[in-house]
C-alpha positions as CSV (number, residue, x, y, z in Angstrom):
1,X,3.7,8.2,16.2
2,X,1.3,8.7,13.6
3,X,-2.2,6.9,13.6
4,X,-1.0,4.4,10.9
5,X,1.6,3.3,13.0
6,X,-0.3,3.6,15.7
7,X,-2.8,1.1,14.4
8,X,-0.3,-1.2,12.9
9,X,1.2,-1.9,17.0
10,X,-2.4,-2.8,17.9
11,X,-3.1,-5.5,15.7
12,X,-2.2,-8.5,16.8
13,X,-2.6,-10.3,13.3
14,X,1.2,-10.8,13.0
15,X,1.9,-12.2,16.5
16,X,3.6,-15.5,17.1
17,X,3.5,-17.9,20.5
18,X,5.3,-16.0,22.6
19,X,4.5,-12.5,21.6
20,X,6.9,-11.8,18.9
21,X,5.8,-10.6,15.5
22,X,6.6,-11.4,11.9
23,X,8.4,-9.3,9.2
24,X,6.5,-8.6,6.5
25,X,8.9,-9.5,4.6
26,X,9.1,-12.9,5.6
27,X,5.7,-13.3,4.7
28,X,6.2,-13.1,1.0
29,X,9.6,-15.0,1.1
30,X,7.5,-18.2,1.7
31,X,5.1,-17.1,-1.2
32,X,5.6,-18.9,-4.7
33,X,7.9,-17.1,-7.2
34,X,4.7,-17.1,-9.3
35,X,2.2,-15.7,-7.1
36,X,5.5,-12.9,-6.3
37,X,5.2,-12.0,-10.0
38,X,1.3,-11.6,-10.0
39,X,1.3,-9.6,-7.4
40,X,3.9,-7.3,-8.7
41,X,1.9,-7.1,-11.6
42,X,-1.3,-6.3,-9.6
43,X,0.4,-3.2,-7.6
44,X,1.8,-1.6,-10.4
45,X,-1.5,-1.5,-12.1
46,X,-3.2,-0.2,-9.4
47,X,0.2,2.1,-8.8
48,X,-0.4,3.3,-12.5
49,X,-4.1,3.8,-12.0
50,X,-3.2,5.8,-8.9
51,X,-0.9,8.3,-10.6
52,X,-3.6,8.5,-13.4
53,X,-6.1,9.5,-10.8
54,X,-3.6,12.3,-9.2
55,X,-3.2,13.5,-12.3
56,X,-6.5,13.7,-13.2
57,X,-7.3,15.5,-9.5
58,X,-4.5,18.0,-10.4
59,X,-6.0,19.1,-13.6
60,X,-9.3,19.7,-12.0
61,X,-7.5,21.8,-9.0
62,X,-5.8,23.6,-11.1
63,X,-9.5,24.5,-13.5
64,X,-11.1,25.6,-10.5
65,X,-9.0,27.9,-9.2
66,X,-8.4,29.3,-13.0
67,X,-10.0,32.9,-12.3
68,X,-13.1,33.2,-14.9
């Protein structure tokens, strides 16, 4: 197990009475369509900015280890 998952079993954030734990996904199925959509919205800007970013990183990379 990697320390992601690692952390994730530690947290008791998503436990119920009882012990048992919640599906993510059954947290955003009580959400409002609405608030769905904004969300959406929200990741994929920050999903865009992200790959911008790599790309960015990459260029960079690839200038510094350009032999002068």
């Amino acid at each position: 197990m990697n320390e992601i998952e690692t952390s994730r079993i530690d947290t008791e954030e998503d436990a119920e009475p009882g012990g048992f734990r919640q599906s993510s996904s059954s947290i955003y199925s009580r959400q409002s369509a609405a608030h769905f959509k904004d969300r959406l919205g929200e990741l994929e800007m920050e999903n865009a900015r992200l790959h911008r970013l790599v790309a960015e990183l990459l260029i960079k990379n690839q200038q510094l280890r350009r032999p002068d």
